[in-house]
py3Dmol code that shows the C-alpha trace and the ligand (Angstrom):
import py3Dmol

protein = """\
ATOM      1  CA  UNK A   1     123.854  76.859  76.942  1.00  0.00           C
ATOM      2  CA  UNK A   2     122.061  76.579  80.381  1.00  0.00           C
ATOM      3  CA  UNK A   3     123.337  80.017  80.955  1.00  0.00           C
ATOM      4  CA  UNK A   4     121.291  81.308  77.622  1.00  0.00           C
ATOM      5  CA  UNK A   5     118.202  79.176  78.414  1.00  0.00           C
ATOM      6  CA  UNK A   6     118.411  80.750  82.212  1.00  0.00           C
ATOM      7  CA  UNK A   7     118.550  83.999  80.510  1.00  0.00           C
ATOM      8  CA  UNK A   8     115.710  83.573  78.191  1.00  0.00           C
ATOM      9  CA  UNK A   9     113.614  82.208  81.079  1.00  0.00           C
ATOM     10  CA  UNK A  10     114.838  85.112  83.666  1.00  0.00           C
ATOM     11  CA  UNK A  11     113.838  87.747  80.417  1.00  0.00           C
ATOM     12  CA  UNK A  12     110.036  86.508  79.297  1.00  0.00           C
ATOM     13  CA  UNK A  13     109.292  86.748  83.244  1.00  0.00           C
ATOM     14  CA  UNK A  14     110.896  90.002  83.750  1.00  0.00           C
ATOM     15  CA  UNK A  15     109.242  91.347  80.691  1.00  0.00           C
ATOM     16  CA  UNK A  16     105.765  91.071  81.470  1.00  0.00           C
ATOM     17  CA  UNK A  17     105.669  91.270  85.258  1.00  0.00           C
ATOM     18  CA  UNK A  18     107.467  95.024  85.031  1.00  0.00           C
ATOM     19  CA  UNK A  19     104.806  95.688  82.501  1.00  0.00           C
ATOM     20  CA  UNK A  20     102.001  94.344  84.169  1.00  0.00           C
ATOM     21  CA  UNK A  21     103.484  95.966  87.736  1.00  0.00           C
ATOM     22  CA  UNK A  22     105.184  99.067  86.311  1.00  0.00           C
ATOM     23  CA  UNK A  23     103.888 101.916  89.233  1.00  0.00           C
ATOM     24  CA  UNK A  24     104.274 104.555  87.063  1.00  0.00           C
ATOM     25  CA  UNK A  25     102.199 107.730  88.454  1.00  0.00           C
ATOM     26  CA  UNK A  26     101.793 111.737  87.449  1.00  0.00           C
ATOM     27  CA  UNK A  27     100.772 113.909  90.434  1.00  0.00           C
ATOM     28  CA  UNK A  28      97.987 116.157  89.257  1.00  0.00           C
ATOM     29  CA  UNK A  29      96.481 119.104  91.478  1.00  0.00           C
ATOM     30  CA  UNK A  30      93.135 120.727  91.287  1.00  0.00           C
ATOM     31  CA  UNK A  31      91.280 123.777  92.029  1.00  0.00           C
ATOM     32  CA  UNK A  32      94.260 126.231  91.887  1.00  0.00           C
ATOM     33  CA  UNK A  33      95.004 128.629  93.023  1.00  0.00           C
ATOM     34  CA  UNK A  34      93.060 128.253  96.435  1.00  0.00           C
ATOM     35  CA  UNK A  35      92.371 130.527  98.983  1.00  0.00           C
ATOM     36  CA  UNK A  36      94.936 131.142 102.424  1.00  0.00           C
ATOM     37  CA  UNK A  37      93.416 129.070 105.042  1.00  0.00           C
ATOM     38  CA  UNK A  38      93.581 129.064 108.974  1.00  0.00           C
ATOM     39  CA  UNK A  39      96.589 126.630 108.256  1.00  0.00           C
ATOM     40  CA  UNK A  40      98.559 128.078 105.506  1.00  0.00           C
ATOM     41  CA  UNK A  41      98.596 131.320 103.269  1.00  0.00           C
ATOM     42  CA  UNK A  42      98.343 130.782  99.705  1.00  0.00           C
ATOM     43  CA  UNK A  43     101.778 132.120  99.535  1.00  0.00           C
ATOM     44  CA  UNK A  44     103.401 129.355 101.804  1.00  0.00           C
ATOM     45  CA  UNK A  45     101.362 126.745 100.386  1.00  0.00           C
ATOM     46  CA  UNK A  46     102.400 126.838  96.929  1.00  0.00           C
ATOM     47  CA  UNK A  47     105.904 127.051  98.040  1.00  0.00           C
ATOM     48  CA  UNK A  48     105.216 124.321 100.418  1.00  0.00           C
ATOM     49  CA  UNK A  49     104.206 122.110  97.418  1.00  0.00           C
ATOM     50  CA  UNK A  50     106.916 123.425  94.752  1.00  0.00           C
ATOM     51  CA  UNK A  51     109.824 122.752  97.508  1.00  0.00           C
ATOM     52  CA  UNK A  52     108.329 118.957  98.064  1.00  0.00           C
ATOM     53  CA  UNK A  53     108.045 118.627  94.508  1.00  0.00           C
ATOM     54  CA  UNK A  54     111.464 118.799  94.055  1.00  0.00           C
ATOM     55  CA  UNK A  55     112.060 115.521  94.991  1.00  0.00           C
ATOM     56  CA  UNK A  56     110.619 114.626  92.020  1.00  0.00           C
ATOM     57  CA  UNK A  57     113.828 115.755  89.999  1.00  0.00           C
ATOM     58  CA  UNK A  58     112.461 117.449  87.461  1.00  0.00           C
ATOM     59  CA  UNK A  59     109.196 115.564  86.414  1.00  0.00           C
ATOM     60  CA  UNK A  60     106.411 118.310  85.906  1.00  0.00           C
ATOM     61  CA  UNK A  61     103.208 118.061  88.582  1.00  0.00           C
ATOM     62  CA  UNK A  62     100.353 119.567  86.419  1.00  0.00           C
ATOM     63  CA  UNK A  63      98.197 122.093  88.900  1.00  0.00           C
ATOM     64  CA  UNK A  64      94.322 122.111  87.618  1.00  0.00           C
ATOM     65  CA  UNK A  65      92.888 125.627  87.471  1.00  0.00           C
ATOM     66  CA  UNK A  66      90.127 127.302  88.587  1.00  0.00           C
ATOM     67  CA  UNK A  67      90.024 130.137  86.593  1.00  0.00           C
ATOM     68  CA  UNK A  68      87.549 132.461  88.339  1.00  0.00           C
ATOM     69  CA  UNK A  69      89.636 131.406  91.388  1.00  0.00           C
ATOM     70  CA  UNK A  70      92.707 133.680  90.089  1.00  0.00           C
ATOM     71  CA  UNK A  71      89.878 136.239  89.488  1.00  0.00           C
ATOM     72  CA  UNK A  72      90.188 136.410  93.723  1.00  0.00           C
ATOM     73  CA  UNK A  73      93.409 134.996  94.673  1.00  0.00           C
ATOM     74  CA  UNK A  74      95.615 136.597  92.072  1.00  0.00           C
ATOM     75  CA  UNK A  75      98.274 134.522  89.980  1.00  0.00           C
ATOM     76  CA  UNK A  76     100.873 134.666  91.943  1.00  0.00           C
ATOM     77  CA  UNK A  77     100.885 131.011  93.345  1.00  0.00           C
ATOM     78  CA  UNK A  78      99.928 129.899  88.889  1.00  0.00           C
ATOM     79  CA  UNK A  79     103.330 131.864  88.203  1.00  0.00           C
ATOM     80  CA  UNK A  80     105.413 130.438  90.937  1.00  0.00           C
ATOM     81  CA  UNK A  81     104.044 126.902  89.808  1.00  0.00           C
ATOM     82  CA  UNK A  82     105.070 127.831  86.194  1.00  0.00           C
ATOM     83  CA  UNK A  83     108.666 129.266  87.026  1.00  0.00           C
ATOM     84  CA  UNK A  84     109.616 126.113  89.340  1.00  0.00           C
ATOM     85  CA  UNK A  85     108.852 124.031  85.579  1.00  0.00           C
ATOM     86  CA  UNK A  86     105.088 122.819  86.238  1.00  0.00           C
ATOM     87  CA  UNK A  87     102.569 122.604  83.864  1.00  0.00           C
ATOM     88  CA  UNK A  88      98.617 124.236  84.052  1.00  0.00           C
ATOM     89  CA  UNK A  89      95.684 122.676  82.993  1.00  0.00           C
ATOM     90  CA  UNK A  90      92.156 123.501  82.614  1.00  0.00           C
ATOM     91  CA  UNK A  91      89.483 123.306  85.601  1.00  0.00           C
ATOM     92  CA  UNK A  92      86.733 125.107  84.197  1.00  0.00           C
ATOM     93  CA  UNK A  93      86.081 128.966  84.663  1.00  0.00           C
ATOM     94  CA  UNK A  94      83.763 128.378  88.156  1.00  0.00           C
ATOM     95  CA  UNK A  95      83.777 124.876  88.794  1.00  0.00           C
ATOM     96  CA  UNK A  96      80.137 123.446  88.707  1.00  0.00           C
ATOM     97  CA  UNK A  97      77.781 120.351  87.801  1.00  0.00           C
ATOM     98  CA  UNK A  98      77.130 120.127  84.016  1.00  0.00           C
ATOM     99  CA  UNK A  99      73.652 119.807  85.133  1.00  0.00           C
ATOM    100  CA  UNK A 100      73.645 123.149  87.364  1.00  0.00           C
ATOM    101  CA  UNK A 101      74.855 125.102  84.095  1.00  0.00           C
ATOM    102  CA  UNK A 102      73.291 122.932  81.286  1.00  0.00           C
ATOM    103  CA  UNK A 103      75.239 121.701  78.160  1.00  0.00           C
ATOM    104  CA  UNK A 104      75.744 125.053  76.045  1.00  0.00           C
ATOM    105  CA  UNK A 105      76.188 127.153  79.513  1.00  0.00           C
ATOM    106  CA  UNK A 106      78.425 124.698  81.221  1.00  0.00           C
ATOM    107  CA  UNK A 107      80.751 124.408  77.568  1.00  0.00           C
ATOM    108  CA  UNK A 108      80.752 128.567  77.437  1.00  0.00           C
ATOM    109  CA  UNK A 109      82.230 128.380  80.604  1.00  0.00           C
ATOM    110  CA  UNK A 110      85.179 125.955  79.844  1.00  0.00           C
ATOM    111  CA  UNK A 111      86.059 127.923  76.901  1.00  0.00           C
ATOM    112  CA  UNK A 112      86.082 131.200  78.736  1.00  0.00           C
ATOM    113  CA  UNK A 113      88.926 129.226  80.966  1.00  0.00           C
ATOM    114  CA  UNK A 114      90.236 127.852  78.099  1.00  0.00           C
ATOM    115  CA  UNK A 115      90.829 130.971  76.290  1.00  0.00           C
ATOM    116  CA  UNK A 116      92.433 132.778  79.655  1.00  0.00           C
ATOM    117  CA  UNK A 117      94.519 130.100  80.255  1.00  0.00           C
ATOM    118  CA  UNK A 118      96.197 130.300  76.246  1.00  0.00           C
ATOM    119  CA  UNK A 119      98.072 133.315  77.791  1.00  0.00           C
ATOM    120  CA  UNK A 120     100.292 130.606  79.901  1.00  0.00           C
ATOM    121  CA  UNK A 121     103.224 129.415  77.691  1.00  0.00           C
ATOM    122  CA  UNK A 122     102.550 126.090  80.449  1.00  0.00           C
ATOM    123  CA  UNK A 123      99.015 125.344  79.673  1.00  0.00           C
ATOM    124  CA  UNK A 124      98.247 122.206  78.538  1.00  0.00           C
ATOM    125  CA  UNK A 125      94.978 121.807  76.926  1.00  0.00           C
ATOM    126  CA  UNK A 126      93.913 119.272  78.744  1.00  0.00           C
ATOM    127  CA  UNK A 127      90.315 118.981  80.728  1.00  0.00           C
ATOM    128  CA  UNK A 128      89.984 117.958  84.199  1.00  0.00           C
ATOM    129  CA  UNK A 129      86.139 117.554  85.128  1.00  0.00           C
ATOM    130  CA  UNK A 130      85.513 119.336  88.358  1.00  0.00           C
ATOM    131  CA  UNK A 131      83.823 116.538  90.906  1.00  0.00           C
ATOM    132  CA  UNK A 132      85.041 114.491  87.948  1.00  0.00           C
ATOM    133  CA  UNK A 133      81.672 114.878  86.323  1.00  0.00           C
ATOM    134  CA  UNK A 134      81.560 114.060  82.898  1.00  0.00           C
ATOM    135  CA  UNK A 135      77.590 114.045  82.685  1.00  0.00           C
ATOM    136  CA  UNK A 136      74.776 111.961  84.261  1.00  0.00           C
ATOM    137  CA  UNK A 137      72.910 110.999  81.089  1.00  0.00           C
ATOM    138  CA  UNK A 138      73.841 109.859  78.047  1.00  0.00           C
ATOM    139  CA  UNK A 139      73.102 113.096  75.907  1.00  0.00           C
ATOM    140  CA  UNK A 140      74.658 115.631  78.563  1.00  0.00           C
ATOM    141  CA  UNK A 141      78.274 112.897  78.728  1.00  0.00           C
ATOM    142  CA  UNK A 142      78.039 112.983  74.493  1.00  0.00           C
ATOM    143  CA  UNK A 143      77.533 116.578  74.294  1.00  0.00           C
ATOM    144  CA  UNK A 144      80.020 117.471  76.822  1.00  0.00           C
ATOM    145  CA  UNK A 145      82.676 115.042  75.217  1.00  0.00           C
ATOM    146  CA  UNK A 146      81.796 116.508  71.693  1.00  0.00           C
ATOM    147  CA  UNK A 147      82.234 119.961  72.851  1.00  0.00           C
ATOM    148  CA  UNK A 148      85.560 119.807  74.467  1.00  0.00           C
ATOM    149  CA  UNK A 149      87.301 118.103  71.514  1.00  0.00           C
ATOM    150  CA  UNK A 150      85.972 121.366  69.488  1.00  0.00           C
ATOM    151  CA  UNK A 151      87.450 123.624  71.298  1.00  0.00           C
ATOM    152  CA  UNK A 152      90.620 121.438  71.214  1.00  0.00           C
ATOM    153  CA  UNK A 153      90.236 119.945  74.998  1.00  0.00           C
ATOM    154  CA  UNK A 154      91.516 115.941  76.047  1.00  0.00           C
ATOM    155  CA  UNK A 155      90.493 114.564  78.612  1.00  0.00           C
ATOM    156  CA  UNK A 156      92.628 114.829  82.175  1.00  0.00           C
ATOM    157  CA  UNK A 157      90.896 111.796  83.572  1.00  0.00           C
ATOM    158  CA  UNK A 158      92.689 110.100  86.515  1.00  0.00           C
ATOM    159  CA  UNK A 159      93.000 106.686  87.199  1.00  0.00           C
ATOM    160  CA  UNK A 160      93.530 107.119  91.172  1.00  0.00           C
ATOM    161  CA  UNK A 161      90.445 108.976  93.064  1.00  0.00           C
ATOM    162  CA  UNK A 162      90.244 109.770  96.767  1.00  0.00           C
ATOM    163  CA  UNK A 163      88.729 111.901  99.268  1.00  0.00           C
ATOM    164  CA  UNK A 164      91.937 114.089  99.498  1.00  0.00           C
ATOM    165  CA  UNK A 165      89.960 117.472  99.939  1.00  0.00           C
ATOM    166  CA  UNK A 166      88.024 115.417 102.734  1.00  0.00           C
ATOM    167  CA  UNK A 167      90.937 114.864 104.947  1.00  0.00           C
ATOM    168  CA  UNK A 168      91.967 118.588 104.128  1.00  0.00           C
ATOM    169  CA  UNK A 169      88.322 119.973 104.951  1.00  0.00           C
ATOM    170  CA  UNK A 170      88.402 117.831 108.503  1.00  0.00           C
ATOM    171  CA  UNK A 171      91.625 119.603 109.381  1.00  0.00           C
ATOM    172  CA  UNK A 172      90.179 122.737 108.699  1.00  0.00           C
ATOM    173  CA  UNK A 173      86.557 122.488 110.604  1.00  0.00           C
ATOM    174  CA  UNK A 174      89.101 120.866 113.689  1.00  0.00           C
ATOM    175  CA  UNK A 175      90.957 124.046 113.581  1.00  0.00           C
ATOM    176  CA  UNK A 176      87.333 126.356 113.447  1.00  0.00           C
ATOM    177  CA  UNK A 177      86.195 124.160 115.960  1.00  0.00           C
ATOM    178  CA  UNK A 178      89.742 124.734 118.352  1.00  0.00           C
ATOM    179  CA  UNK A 179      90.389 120.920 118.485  1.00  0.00           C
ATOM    180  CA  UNK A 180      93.891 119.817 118.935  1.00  0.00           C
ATOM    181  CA  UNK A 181      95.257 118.108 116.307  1.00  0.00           C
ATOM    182  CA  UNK A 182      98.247 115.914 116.162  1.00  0.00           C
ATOM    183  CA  UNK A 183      99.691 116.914 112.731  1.00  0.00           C
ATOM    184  CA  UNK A 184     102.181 114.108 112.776  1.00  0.00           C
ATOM    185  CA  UNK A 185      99.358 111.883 113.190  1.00  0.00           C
ATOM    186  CA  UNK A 186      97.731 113.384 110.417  1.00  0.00           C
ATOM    187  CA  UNK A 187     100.692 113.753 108.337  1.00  0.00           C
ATOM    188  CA  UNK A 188     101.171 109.961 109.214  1.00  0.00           C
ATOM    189  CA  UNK A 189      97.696 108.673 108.566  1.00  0.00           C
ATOM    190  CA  UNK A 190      96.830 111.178 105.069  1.00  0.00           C
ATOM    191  CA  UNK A 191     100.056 108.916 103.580  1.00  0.00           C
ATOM    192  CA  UNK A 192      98.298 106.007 104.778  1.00  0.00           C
ATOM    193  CA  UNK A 193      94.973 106.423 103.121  1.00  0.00           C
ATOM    194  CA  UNK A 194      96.453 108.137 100.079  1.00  0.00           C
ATOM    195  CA  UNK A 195      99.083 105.124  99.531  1.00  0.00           C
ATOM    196  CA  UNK A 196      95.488 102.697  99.943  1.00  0.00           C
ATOM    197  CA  UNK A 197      93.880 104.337  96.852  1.00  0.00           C
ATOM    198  CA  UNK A 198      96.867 104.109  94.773  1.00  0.00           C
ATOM    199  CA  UNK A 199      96.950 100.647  95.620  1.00  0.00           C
ATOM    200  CA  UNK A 200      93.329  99.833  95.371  1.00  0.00           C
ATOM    201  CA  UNK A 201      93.256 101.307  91.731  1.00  0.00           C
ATOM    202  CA  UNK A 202      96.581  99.404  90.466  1.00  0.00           C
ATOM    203  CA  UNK A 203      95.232  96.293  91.623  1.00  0.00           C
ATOM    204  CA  UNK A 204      92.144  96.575  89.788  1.00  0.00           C
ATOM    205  CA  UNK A 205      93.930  97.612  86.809  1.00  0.00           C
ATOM    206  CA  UNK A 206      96.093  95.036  86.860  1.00  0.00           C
ATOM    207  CA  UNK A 207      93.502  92.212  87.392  1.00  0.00           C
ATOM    208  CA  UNK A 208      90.523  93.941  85.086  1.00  0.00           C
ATOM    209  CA  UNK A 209      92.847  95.396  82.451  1.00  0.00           C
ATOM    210  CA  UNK A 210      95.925  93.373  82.614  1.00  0.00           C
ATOM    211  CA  UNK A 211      98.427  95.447  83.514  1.00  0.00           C
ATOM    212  CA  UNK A 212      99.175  98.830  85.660  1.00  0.00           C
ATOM    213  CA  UNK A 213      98.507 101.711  83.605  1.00  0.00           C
ATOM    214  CA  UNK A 214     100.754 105.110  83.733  1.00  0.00           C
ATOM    215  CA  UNK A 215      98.604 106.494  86.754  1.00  0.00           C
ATOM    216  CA  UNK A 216      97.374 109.970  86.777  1.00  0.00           C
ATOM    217  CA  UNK A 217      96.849 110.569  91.047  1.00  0.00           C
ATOM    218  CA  UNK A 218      94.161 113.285  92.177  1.00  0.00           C
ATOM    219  CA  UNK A 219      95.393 115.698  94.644  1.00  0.00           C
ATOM    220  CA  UNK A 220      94.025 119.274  95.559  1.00  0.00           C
ATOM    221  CA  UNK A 221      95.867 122.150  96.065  1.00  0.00           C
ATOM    222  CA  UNK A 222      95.339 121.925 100.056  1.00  0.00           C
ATOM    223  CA  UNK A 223      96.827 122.083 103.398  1.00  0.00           C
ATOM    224  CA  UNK A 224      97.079 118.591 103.837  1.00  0.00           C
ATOM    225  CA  UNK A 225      99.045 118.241 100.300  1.00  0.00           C
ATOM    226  CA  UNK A 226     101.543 121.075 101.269  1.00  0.00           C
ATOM    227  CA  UNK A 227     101.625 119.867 104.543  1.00  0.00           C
ATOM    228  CA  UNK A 228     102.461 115.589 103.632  1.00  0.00           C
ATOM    229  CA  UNK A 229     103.088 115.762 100.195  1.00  0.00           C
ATOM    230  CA  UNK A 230     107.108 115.079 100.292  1.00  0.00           C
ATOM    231  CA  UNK A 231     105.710 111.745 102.819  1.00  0.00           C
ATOM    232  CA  UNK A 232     104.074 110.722  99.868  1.00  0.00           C
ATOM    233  CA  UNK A 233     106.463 110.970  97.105  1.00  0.00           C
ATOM    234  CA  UNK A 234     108.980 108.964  99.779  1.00  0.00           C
ATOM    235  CA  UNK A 235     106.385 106.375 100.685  1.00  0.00           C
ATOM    236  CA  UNK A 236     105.611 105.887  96.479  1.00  0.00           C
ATOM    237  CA  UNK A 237     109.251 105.550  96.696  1.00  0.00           C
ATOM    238  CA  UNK A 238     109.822 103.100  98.486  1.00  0.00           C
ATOM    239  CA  UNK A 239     107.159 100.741  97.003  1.00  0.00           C
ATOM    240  CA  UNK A 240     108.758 101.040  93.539  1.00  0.00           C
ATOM    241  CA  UNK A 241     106.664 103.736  92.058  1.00  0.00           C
ATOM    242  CA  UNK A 242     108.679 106.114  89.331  1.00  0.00           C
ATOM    243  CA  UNK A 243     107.147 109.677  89.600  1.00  0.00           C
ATOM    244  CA  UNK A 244     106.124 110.706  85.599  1.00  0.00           C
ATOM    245  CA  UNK A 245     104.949 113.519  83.711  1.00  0.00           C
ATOM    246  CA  UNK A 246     101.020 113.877  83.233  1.00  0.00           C
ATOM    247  CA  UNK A 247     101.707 114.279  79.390  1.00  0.00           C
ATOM    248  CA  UNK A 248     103.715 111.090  79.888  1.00  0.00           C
ATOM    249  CA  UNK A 249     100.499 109.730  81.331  1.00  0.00           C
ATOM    250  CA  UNK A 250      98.355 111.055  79.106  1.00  0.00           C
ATOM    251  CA  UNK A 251      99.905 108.674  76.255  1.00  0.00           C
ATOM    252  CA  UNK A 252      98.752 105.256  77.828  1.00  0.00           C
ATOM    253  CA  UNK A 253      96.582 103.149  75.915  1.00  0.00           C
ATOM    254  CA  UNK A 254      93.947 104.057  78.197  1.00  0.00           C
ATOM    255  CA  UNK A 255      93.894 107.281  76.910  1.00  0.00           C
ATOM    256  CA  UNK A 256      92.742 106.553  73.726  1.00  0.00           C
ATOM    257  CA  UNK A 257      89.163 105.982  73.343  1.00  0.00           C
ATOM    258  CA  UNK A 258      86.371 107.207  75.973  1.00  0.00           C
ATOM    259  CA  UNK A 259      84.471 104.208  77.903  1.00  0.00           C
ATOM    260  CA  UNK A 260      81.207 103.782  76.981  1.00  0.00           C
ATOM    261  CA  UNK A 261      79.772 103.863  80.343  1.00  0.00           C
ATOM    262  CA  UNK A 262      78.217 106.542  82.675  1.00  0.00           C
ATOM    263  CA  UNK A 263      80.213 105.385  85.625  1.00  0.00           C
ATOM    264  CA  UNK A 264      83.308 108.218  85.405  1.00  0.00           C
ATOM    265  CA  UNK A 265      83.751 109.751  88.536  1.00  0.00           C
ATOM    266  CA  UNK A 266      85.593 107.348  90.243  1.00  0.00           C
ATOM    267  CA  UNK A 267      88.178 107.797  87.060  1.00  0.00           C
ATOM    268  CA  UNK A 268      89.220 106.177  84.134  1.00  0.00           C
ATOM    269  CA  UNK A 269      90.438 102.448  85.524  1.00  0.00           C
ATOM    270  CA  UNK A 270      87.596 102.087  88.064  1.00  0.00           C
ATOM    271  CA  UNK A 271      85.224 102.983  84.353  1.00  0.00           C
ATOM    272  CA  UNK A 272      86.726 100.495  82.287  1.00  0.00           C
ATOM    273  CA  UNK A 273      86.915  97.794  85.056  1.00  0.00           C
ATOM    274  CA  UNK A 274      82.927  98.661  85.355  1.00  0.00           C
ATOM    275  CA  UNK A 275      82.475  98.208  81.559  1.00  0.00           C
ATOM    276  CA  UNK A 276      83.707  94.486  81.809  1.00  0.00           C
ATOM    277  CA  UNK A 277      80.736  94.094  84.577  1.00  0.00           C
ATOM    278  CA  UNK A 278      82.543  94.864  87.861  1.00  0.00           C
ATOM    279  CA  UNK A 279      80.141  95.809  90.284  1.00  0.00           C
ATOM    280  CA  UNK A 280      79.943  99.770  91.196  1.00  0.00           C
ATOM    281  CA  UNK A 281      80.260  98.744  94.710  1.00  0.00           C
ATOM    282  CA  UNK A 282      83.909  96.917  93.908  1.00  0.00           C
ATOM    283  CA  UNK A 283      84.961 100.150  92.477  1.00  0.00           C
ATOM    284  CA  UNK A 284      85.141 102.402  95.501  1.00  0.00           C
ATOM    285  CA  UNK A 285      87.302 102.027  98.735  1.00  0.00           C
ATOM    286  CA  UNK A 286      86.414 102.195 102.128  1.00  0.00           C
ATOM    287  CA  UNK A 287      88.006 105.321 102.654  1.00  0.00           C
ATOM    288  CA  UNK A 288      85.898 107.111 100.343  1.00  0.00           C
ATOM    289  CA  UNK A 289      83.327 106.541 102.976  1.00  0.00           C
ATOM    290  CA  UNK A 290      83.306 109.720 105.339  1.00  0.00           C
ATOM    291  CA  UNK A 291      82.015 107.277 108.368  1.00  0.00           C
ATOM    292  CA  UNK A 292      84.844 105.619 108.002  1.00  0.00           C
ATOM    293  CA  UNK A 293      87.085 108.943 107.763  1.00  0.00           C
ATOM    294  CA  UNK A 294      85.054 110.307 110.544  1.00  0.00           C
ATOM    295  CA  UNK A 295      86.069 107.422 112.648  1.00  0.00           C
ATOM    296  CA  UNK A 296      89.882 107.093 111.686  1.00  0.00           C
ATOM    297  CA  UNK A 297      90.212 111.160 112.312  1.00  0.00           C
ATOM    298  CA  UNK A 298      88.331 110.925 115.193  1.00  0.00           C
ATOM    299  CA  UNK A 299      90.471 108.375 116.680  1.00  0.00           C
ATOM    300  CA  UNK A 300      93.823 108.773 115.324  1.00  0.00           C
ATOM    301  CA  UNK A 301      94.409 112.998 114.556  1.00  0.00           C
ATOM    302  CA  UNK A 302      92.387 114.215 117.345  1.00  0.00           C
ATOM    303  CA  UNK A 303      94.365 114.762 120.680  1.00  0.00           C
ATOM    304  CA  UNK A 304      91.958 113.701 123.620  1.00  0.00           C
ATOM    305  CA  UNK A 305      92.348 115.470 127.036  1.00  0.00           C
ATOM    306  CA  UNK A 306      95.057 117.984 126.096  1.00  0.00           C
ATOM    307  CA  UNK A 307      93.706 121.472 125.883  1.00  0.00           C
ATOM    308  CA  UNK A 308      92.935 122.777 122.267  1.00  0.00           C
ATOM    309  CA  UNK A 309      95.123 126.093 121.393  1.00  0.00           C
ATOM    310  CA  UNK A 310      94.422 127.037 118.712  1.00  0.00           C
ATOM    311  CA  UNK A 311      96.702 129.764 117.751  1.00  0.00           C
ATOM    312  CA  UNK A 312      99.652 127.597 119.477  1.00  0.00           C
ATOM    313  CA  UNK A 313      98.372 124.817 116.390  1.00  0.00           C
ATOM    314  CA  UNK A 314      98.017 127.234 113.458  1.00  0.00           C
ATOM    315  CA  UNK A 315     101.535 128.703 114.624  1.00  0.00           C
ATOM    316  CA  UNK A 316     103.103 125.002 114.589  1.00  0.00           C
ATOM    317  CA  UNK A 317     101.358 124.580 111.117  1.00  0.00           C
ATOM    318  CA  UNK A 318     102.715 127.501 109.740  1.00  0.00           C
ATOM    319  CA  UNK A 319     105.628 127.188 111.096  1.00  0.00           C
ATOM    320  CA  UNK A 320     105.930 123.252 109.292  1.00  0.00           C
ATOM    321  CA  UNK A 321     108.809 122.734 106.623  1.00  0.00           C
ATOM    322  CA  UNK A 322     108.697 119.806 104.642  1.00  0.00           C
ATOM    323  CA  UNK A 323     110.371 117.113 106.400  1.00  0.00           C
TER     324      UNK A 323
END
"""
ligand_1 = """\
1
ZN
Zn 87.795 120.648 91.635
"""
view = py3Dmol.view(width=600, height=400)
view.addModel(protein, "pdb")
view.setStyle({"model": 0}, {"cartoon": {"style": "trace"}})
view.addModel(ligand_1, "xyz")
view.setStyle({"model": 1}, {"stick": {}})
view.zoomTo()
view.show()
């Protein structure tokens, strides 16, 4: 009998707490396909990231695209992508501020990437805002939101944002600017911050929502993810988070229903925290402050007093496997 009670008692806390703290998370990528860099041809990068990504047995990454980016990159990184079993979803045709292109201009061009993209047998028609930009005003967030569901778009919010493409763009002016870089360090330190958003966001879902959601993470299609991005599935690992489909994701309760608020681009958890009165300034982490990224590169990525080569770096860079 004490053996059932024990059980009972050992199952309604086991229950909720893996509920509440189930680190579940999809790995989503914008902006392809991207441009070679000084770091890393397209080429390399995308097998870079498909190589990393198979420590993910089998769970789909979806890669966000950019469609007037295959206009000048070609498809070949989309197809490679597709063949290794990952999934496409829409970015918009060229990737701009609802307000720069107004409502009617800014939904022509989302259905002219839409309507490209229904060639892929792996397009999902989902919508990823680029700057994750659903609208400034009321009208402009409505219209938008109307518009999408008639040409048969849902939302790709995430729940985890980050200055990802920040870290990547500081690599890339050190290179311009021949600084040495320690790419360890960097390697070391992008896991770091990355691993702080993901648990900044759970923690606010879990204490404004009541539980962690299936997690939808931000990541670009950059150096810094084809560099690190096998760190970062093994540091998820090892706190307990189970790597998931974004259509897995995408069926969360969160998912259904779009927050009444104009606070969206710091994703979907930091706007429904914000509807139950949690200050803007609660919502964002330090390290989406570029002082404070400034200062951390500055200090821990840089390599003071050693001469700055250049080609010696972009040669190491290229020459990086996935560890
Ligand atoms: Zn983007």
């Amino acid at each position: 009998m004490w053996r059932r009670f024990l059980c009972i008692l050992c199952f309604s806390f086991w229950l909720p707490s893996t509920w509440v703290h189930a680190k579940e998370i999809a790995l989503t990528f914008d902006d392809a396909p991207r441009a070679s860099s000084q770091c890393l041809d397209a080429a390399t990068r995308s097998q870079l990231l498909i190589q990393q990504l198979q420590q993910a047995a089998g769970v789909p990454a979806m890669f966000m695209v950019t469609t007037n980016n295959i206009a000048k990159q070609g498809n070949q990184a989309l197809k490679a992508y597709v063949q290794a079993g990952h999934l496409l979803g829409n970015h918009s045709h060229s990737h701009q501020h609802p307000e720069t292109l107004g409502l009617d201009g800014y939904l022509a061009d989302v259905r002219q990437s839409h309507e490209q993209l229904l060639a892929w047998a792996a397009y999902r028609p989902y919508y990823r805002f680029p700057f994750l930009n659903e609208g400034r005003t009321i009208a402009m967030r409505d219209g938008l939101r109307k518009g999408l569901s008639e040409i048969g778009l849902t939302q790709a919010y995430v729940t985890i944002d980050n200055y990802d493409w920040y870290i990547d763009q500081q690599l890339q002016n050190a290179l311009q600017q021949q600084q040495a870089v320690d790419i360890q360090a960097l390697g070391d330190w992008y896991v770091e911050e990355m691993m702080k958003s993901i648990r900044f966001y759970d923690d606010i879902a879990v204490k404004h929502i009541g539980r962690s959601p299936k997690h939808v993470l931000l990541l670009h299609e950059n150096d810094v993810a084809a560099l690190f991005l096998g760190d970062l599935i093994k540091a998820l690992t090892a706190e307990g988070w189970r790597l998931i489909s974004p259509i897995e994701a995408y069926q969360d309760p969160i998912a259904s229903g779009l927050p009444d608020t104009l606070f969206n681009n710091q994703g979907r958890v930091a706007a429904l925290a914000r509807l139950q009165g949690v200050k803007k300034r609660d919502l964002v982490p330090l390290n989406e402050e570029e002082s404070y990224l400034d200062e951390k590169f500055k200090r821990r990525v840089l390599k003071h007093g050693s001469d700055a080569n250049n080609e010696a770096l972009i040669t190491r860079c290229r020459a990086l496997q996935p560890r």
